[in-house]
C-alpha positions as CSV (number, residue, x, y, z in Angstrom):
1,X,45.4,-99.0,36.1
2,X,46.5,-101.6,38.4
3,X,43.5,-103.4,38.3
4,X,43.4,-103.2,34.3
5,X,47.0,-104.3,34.2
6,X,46.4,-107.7,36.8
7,X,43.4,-108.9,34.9
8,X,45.6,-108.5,31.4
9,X,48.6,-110.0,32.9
10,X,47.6,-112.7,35.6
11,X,50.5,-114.3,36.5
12,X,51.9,-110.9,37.7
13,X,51.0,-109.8,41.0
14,X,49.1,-105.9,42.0
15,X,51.7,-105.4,44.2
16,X,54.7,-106.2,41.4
17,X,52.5,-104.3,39.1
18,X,52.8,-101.2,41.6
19,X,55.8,-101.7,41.9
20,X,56.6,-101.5,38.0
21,X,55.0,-98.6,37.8
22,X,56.6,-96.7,40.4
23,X,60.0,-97.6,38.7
24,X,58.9,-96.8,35.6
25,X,58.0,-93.5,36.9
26,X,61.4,-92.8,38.2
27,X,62.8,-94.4,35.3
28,X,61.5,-91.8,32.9
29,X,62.3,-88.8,35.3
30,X,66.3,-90.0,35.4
31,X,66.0,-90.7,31.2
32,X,64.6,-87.7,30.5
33,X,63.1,-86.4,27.2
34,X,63.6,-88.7,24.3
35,X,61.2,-90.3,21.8
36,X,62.6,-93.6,21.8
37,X,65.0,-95.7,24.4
38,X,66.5,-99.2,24.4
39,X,65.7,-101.6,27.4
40,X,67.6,-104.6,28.8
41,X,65.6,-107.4,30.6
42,X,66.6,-109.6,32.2
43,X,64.9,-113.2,32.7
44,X,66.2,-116.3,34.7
45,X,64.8,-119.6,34.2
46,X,64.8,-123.1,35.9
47,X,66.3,-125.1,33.2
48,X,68.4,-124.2,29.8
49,X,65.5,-126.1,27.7
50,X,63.0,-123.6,29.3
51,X,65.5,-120.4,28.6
52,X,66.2,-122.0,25.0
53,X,61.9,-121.8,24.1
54,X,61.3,-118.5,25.3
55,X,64.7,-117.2,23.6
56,X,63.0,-118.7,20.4
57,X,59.6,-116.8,20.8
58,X,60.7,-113.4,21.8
59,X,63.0,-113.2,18.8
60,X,60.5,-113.8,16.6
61,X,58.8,-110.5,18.1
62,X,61.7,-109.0,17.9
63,X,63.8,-108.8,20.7
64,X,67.8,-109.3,20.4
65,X,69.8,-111.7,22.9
66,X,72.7,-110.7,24.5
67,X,74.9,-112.5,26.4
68,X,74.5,-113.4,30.1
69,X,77.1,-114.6,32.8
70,X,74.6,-116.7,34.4
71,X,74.1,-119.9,32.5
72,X,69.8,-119.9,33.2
73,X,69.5,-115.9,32.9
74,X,68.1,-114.5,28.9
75,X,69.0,-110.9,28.4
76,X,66.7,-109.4,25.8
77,X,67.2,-106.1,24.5
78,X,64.4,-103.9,22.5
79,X,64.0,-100.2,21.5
80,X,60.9,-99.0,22.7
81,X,58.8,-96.0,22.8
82,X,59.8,-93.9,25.9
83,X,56.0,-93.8,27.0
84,X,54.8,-95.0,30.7
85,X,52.2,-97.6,29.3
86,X,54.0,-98.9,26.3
87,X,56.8,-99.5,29.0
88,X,54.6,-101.3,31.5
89,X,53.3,-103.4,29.0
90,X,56.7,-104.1,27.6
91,X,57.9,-105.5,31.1
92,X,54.3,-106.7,32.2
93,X,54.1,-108.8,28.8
94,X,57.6,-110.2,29.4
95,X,57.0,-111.0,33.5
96,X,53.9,-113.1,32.2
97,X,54.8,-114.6,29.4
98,X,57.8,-116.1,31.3
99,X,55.8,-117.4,34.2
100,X,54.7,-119.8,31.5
101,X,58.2,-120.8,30.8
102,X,58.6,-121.3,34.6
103,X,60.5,-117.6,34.2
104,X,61.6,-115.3,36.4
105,X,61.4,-111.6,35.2
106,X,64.4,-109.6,37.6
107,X,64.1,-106.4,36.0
108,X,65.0,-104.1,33.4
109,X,67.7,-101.5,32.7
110,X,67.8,-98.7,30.1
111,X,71.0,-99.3,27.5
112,X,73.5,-97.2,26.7
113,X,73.9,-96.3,23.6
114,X,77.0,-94.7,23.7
């Protein structure tokens, strides 16, 4: 799976890819059963223009913005499936699609929704 997920997302190392999916895994233990749950990510960038473009694109797939305290950091929010691989290729798609926005992908967190 590793190897599948590197050659589909190249800008995102094997060993982040691990990574992902060992969080994922403990992710969905804590979460439990549910069909669907809401995930935070959050994205820093080198300049505003940079943050500003990739905002742009990933609303038009729709993800919402929320509001960050850090000036070059894009917090996107989406419901997804609660399913391993749509997960990882959720967070995968995001972490290499913001490598071409000279983006840093820090992580995601499961929302509230109470």
């Amino acid at each position: 799976l590793i190897e599948k997920f590197s050659k589909q997302y190249p800008a995102v190392s094997q060993k982040r890819i691990s990574l992902i999916l060992t969080t994922i895994d403990r992710m969905l233990d804590a979460v439990g059963k549910c069909d669907y749950i809401t995930l935070q990510h959050f994205i820093e960038f080198e300049d505003e223009k940079q943050k500003e473009s990739f905002s742009q694109i990933s609303s038009t797939v729709g993800y919402e913005m929320e509001p960050s305290r850090k000036n070059k950091e894009l917090i996107l929010s989406a419901i997804v499936i609660n399913n391993r691989l749509t997960i990882a290729h959720t967070i995968l798609s995001l972490s290499d699609n913001a490598a071409d926005y000279h983006g840093n992908y820090n992580g995601w967190a499961v929302k509230s929704t109470e």
